[in-house]
C-alpha positions as semicolon CSV with decimal commas, in nm:
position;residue;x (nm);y (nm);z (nm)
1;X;0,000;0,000;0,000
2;X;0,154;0,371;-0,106
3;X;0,210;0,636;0,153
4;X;-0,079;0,841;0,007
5;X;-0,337;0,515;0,033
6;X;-0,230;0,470;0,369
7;X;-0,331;0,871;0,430
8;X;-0,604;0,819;0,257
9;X;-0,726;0,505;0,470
10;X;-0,647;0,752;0,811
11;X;-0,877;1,028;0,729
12;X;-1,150;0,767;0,622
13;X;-1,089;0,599;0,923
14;X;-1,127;0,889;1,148
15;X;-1,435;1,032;0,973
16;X;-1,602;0,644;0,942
17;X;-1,562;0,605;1,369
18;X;-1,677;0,957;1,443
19;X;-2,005;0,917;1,230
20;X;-2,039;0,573;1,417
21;X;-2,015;0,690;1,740
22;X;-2,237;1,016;1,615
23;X;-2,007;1,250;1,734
24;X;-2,016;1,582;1,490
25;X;-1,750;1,791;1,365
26;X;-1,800;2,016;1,601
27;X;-1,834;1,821;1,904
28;X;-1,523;1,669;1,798
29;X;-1,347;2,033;1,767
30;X;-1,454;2,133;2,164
31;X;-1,331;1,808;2,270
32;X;-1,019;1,820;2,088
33;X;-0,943;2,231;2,080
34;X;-0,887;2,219;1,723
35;X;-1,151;2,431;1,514
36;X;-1,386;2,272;1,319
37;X;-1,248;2,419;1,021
38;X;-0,977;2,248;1,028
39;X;-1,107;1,872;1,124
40;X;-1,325;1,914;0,860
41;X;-0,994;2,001;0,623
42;X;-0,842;1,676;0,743
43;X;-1,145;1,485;0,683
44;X;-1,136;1,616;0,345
45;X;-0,798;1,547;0,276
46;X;-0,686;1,912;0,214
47;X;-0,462;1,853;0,482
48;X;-0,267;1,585;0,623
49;X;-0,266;1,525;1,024
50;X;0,065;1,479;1,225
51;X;0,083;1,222;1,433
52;X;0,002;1,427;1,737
53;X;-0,316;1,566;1,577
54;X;-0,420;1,163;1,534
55;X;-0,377;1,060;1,875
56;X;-0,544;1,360;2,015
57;X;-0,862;1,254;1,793
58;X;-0,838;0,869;1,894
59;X;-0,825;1,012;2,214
60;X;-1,112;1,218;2,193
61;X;-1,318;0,965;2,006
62;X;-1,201;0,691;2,296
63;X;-1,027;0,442;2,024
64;X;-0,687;0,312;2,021
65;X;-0,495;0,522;1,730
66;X;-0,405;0,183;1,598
67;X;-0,791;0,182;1,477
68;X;-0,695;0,433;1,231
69;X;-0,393;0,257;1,041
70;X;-0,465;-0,003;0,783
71;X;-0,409;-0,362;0,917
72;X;-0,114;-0,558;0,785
73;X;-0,082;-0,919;0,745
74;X;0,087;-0,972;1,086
75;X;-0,020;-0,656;1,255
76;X;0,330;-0,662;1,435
77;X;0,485;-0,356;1,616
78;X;0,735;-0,327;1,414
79;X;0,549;-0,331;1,083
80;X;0,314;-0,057;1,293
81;X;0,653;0,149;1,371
82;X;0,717;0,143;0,992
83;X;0,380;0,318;0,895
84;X;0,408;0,555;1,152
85;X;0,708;0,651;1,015
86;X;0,636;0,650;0,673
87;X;0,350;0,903;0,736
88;X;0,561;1,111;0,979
89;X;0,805;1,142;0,703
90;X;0,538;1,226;0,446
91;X;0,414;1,546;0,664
């Protein structure tokens, strides 16, 4: 999977479990302290969130940030450690 599918698959991801657990864009923004405009800019894709910016929303939305990378075959740390940093590097 390419660095930008893997993107793509976190903002899906992050937009698909705050629908589910009907939590708006603006509930999420008070809860998080980032404005509205801009989670709705990530959720669009117009811009990419850092790491930081991820765990503060799987925090908010009461997930493990692990929800919102894609699964790999063995789902091992290390493979996890990879994707992180591939994204990190991509922002």
């Amino acid at each position: 999977m390419a660095i930008e599918d893997d993107m793509n698959f976190v903002i899906n991801k992050i937009r698909e479990i705050r629908i589910e657990k009907k939590i708006s864009q603006l509930e999420l923004a008070n809860i998080t302290n980032f404005s509205q405009s801009f989670l709705a800019n990530v959720e669009s894709g117009k811009k990419k969130p850092s790491l930081l910016t991820i765990l503060r929303i799987a925090e908010a939305l009461n997930v493990n940030p692990r929800e919102f990378f894609p699964k790999t075959t063995t789902n091992s740390k290390e493979e996890l450690k990879t994707q992180l940093r591939d994204l990190i590097e991509q922002l």
